[in-house]
C-alpha positions as CSV (number, residue, x, y, z in Angstrom):
1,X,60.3,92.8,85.3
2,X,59.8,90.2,82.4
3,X,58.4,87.2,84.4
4,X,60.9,84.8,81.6
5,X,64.1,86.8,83.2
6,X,63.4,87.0,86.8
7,X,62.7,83.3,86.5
8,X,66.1,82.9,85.0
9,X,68.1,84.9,87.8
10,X,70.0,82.6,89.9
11,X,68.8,82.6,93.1
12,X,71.2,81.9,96.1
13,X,70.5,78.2,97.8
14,X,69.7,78.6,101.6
15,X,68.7,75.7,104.0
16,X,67.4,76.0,107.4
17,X,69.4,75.9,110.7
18,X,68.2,74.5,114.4
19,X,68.8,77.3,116.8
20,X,70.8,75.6,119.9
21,X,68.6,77.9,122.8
22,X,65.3,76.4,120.5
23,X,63.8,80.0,120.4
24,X,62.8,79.6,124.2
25,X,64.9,83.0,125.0
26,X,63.0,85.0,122.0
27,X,60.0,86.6,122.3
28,X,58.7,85.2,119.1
29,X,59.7,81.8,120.2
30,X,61.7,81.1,116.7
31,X,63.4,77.5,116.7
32,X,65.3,78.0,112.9
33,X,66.0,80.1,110.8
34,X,66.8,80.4,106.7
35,X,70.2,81.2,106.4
36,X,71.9,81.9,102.6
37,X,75.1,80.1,101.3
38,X,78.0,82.5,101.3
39,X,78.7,84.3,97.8
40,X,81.5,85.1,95.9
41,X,80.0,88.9,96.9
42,X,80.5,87.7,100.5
43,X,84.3,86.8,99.8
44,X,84.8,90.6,99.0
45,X,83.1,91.4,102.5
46,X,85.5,88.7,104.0
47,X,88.9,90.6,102.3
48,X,87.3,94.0,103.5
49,X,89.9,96.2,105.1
50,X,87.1,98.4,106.6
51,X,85.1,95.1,108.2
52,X,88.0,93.3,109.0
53,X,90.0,96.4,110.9
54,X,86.9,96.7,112.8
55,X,86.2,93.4,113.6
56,X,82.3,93.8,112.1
57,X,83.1,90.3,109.8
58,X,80.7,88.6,112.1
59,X,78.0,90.9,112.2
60,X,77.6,91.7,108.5
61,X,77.4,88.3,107.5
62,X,75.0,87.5,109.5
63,X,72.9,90.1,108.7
64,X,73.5,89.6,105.4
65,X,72.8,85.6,105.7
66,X,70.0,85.4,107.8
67,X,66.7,85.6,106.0
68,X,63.6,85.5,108.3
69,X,64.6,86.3,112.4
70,X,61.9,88.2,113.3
71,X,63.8,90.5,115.2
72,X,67.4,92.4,115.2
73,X,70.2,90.0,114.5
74,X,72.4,91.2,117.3
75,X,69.9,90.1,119.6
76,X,70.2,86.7,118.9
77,X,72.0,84.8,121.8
78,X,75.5,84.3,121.1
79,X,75.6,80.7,121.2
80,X,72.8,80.8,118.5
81,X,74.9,83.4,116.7
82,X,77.8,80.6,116.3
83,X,75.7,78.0,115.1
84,X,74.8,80.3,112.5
85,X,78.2,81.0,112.0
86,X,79.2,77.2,111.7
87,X,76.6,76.6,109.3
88,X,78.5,79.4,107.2
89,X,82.2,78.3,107.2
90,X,81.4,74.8,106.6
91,X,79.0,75.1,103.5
92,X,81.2,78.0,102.3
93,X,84.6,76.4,103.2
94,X,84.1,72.8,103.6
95,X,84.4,70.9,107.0
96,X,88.1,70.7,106.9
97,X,90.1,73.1,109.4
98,X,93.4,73.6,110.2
99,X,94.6,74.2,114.2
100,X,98.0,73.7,116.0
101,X,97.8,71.4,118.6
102,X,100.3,70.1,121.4
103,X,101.1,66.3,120.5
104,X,101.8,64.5,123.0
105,X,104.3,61.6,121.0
106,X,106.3,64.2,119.5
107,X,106.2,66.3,122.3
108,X,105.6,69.5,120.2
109,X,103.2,71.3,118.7
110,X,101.9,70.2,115.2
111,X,99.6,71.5,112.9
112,X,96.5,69.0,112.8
113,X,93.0,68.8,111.3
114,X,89.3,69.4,112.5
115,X,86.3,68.1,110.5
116,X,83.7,70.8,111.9
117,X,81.0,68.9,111.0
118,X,81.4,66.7,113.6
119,X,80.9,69.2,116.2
120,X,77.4,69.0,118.1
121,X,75.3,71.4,119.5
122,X,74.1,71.9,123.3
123,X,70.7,72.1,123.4
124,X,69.2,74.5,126.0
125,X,67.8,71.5,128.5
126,X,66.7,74.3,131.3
127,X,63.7,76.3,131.0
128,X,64.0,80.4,131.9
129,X,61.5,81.7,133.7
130,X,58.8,84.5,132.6
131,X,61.6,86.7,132.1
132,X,63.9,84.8,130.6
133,X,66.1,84.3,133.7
134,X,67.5,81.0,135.1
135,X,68.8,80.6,139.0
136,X,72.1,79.6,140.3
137,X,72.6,79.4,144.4
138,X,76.5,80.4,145.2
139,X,78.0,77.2,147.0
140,X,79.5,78.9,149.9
141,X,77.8,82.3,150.5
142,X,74.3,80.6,149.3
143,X,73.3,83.9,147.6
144,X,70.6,83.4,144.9
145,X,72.0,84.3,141.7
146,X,69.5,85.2,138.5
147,X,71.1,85.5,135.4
148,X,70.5,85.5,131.8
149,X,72.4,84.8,128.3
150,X,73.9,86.9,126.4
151,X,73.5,88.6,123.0
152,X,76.2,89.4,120.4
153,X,75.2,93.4,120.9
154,X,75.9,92.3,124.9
155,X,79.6,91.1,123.8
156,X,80.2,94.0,121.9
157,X,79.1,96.3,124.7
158,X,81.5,94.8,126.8
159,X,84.1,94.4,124.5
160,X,84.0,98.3,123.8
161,X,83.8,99.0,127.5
162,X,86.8,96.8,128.2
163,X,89.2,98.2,125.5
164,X,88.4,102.0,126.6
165,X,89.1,101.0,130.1
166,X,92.1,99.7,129.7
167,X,93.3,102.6,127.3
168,X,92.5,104.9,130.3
169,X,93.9,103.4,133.0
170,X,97.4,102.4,130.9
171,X,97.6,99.3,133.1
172,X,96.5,96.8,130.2
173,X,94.5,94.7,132.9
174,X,91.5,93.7,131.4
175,X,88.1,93.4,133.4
176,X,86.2,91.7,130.9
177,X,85.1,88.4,133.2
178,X,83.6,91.5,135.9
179,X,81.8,93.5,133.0
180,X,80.4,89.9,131.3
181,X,78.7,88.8,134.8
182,X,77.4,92.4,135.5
183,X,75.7,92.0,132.2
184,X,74.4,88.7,132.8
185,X,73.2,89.0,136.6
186,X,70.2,90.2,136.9
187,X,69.7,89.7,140.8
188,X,71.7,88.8,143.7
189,X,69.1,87.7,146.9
190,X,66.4,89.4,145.0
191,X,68.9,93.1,144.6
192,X,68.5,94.8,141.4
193,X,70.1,97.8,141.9
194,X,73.4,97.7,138.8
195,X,76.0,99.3,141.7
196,X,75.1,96.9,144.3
197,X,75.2,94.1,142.3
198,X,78.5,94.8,140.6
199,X,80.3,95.8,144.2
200,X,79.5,92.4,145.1
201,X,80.4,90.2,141.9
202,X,83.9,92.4,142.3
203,X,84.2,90.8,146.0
204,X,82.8,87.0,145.7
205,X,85.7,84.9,146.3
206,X,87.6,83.4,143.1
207,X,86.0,79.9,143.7
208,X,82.6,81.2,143.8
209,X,82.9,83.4,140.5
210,X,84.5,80.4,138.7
211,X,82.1,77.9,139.4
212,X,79.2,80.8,138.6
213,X,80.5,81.0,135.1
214,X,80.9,77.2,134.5
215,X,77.7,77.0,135.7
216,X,76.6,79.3,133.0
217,X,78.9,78.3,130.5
218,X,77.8,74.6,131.0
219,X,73.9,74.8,130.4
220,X,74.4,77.9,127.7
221,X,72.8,76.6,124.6
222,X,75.3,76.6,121.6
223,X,78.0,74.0,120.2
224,X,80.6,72.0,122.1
225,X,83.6,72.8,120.7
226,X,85.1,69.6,121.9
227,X,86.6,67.6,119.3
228,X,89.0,64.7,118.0
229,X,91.8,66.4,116.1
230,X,93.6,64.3,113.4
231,X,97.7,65.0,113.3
232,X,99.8,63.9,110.6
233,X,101.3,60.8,112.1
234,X,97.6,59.6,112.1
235,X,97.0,59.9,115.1
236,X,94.5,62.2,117.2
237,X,94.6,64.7,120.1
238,X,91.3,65.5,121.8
239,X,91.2,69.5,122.5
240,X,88.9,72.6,121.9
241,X,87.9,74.3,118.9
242,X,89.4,77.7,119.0
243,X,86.7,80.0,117.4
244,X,88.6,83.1,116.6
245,X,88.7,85.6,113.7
246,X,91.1,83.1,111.5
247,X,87.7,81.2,111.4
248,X,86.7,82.0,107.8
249,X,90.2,81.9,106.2
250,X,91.1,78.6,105.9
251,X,94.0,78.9,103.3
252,X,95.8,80.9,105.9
């Protein structure tokens, strides 16, 4: 190629993003990476019948976006996976972001605003062990719990799994939180064996599952999706972020 035109092509502006779990979870130990602006060739991939019916949005963009992982992108952790994802809608979108919300003066629910760029990310603060594991005791049973994080290919698994269950059985009862924590334990009281381990997670009690998974949920690196939304009266309701596929369509 003529070395005048390539240096004449536009080339797509990028910047670099913190990963929330600070690549302590990767084997290559990566704490950013480059990440491309959307394009107007991405807004085609966004109004994709075929991505969109299959709910692959996600995916392709960021394997499309990300420039230098060192590894498969759908084994980044899926908190990392949302910065990355942040980073997208607001330098593509703009920080604005619409979301119903129950206000409490008016008693109803009204549509209010989000600046995204306000949101922070949680920092993983614990350090795994060699294998990437971090340890939980059960408050009642005391059974020693290892469990890891997991990856966007982990949600999809589980996703998959869920939805043919359910359109086997007929019974539309979804098993999702038992599939998620047999993906992310690793050990109970030092058993590995996969159909031990899941006949137990099915019989701890409620109490002890629930606070397992805030436990995990609490120190899993990502962003709090805590925020200050702004309603029309001017006033503000504090609620959560709901990051679902209406994500990156704002002028819906």
């Amino acid at each position: 190629m003529d070395p005048e035109a390539k240096s004449s092509e536009f080339q797509v502006p990028y910047d670099i993003v913190d990963l929330p779990s600070q690549g302590l979870l990767y084997t290559n130990k990566q704490k950013t990476v480059t990440v491309e602006y959307l394009t107007a060739l991405d807004e085609t991939i966004l109004t994709s019948p075929n991505i969109l019916n299959n709910d692959r949005v996600t995916d392709v963009l960021i394997s499309r976006k990300v420039k230098n992982l060192g590894f498969n992108s759908d084994e980044l952790l899926e908190g990392d996976r949302t910065a990355i994802l942040l980073f997208l809608r607001v330098t593509g979108f703009g920080p604005d972001y619409a979301q119903m919300v129950f206000d409490l003066k008016s008693s109803s629910m009204v549509e209010s605003n989000i600046d995204l760029s306000t949101l922070k990310q949680k920092k993983l603060t614990i350090n795994p062990d060699s294998d990437g594991l971090f340890d939980y005791e059960l408050p009642d049973s005391k059974k020693r719990i290892k469990f890891r994080f997991l990856t966007g290919k982990d949600e999809k698994e589980i996703e998959e799994r869920d939805a043919a269950d359910m359109e086997r059985s007929g019974d539309g009862i979804s098993k999702k939180i038992i599939y998620k924590l047999e993906k992310q334990i690793s050990s109970i009281d030092g058993i590995t064996d996969k159909i031990k381990i899941s006949n137990i997670i099915k019989n701890l009690t409620i109490l002890e599952s629930r606070k397992l998974r805030k436990y995990i949920n609490d120190i899993e690196p990502g962003i709090d999706f805590k925020v200050s939304a702004r309603t029309p009266g001017g006033g503000s309701v504090d609620t959560f972020l709901r990051f679902n596929t209406s994500f990156f369509w704002p002028e819906l």
